[in-house]
KEGU-577533 format. One record per residue (C-alpha): residue number from 1; x, y, z. Coordinates in steps of 0.1 Angstrom, whole numbers. Example, Ala and Ser with C-alpha at 12.3 -4.5 7.8 and 13.67 -1.06 7.14 Angstrom:
residues 2
  num   east  north     up
    1    123    -45     78
    2    137    -11     71
This chain:
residues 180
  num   east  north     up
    1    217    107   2329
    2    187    109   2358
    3    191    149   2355
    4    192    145   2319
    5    161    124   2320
    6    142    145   2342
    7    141    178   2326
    8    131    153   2292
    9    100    141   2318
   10     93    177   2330
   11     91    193   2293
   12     68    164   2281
   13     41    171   2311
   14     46    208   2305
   15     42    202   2266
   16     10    174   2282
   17     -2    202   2301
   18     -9    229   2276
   19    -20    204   2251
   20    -48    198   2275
   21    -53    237   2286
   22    -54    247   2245
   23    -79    212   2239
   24   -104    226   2269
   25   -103    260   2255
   26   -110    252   2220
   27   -141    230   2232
   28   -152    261   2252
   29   -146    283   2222
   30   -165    258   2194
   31   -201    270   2207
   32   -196    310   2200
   33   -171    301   2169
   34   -204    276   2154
   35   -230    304   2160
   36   -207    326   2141
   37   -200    305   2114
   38   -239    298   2111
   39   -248    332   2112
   40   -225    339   2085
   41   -239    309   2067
   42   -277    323   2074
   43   -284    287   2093
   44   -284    301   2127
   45   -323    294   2131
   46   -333    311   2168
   47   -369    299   2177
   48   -385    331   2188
   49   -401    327   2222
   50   -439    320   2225
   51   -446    349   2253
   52   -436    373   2224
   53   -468    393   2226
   54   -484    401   2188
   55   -463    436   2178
   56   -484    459   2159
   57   -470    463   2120
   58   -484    483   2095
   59   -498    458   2071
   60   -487    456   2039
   61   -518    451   2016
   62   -506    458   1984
   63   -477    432   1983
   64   -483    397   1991
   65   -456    367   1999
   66   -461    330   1996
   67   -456    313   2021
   68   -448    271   2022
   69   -449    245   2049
   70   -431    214   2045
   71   -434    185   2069
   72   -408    160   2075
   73   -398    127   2100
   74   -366    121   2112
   75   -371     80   2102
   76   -372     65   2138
   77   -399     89   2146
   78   -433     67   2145
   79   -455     93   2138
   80   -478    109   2111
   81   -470    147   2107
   82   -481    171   2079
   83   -494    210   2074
   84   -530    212   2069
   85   -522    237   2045
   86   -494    235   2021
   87   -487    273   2015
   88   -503    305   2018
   89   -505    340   2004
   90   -499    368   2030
   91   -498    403   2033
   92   -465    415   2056
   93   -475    429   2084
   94   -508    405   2094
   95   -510    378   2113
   96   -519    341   2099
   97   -524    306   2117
   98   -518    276   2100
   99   -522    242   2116
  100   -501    211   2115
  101   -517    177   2122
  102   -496    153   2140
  103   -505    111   2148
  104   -481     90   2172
  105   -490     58   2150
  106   -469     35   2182
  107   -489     21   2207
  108   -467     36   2232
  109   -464     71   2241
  110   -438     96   2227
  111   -425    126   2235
  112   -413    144   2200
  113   -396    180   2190
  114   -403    197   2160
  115   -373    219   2151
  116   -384    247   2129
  117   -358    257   2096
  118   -366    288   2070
  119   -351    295   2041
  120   -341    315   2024
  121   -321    320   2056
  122   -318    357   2051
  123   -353    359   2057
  124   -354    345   2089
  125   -353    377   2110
  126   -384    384   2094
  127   -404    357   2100
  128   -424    361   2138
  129   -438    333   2152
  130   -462    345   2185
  131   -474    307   2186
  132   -454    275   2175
  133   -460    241   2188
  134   -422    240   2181
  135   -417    259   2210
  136   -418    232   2239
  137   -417    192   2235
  138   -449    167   2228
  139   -463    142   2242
  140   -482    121   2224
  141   -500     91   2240
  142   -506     60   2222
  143   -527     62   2189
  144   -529     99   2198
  145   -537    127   2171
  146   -533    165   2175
  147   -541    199   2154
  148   -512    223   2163
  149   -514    257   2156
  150   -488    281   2140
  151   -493    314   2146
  152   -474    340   2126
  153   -466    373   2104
  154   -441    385   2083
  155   -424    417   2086
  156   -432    442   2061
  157   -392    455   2061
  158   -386    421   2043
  159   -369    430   2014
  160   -385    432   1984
  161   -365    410   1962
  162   -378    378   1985
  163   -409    366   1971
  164   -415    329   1988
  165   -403    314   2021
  166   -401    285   2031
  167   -409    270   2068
  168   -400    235   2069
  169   -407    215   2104
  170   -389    178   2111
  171   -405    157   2135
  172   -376    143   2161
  173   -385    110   2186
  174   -366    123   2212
  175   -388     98   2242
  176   -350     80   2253
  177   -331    113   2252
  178   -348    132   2277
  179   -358    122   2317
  180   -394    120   2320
């Protein structure tokens, strides 16, 4: 019976075993497998760098796309947060800056990140932001207010069956998730 039991013991930590190997590797593999799902979904929103220098299109002036900004607060966020300009006709190819004005209404400071989405998604790859306050985190001090700049073009080999898009910002406290 002890033989009997111990090749029982020995398949149960070899079948332990390789549950654990095959749970490790499929947490490993989740990160690629997401951004392949979400660039299949067209959600896979990369924030272009800020050092991107201004590239040099050919702008389009006979074709124009509208352009919206929409502001939003994740609700534990204690700020006020809204695009000085709610949209915006633009030729591809030039370069635009719109500003975003942003309050920490808490008499403590705050350190908040502004994640940027676009949709149609398809259309991200066209967007190019040179200058986006979305690009680093922000400290707010108490009672603080700030103009933040956008700075960006479209690219005139945007297809021409997309008329509008849409660049929404939300506002995220994030002061207790990062070490100051």
């Amino acid at each position: 019976m002890s033989d009997d039991l111990e090749k029982k013991n020995s398949k149960l930590v070899v079948k332990l075993v390789l549950i654990a190997v095959l749970m490790f590797g499929f947490g490993y593999a989740l990160v690629p497998l997401y951004d392949v799902l979400c660039d299949f979904a067209g959600q896979n929103i990369k924030v272009q760098g800020s050092s991107e220098a201004e590239s040099t299109f050919a702008v389009d002036a006979t074709r124009e796309i509208r352009v919206e900004f929409i502001t939003s607060l994740n609700a534990r966020t204690p700020m006020t947060f809204r695009a000085e300009t709610t949209s915006l006709n633009v030729h591809p190819g030039q370069y635009y800056t719109v500003n975003f004005y942003a309050k920490n209404n808490s008499n403590t400071q705050i350190k908040a990140q502004a994640i940027p989405s676009i949709s149609p998604g398809q259309t991200e790859e066209f967007f190019k932001k040179v200058q986006c306050f979305c690009f680093t985190t922000q400290t707010f001090e108490a009672q603080e207010e700030k103009t933040m700049p956008v700075r960006f073009t479209v690219d005139p080999k945007l297809p021409d069956r997309y008329k509008t898009i849409t660049l929404s910002y939300t506002f995220f406290d994030i002061t207790n998730r990062i070490e100051n």
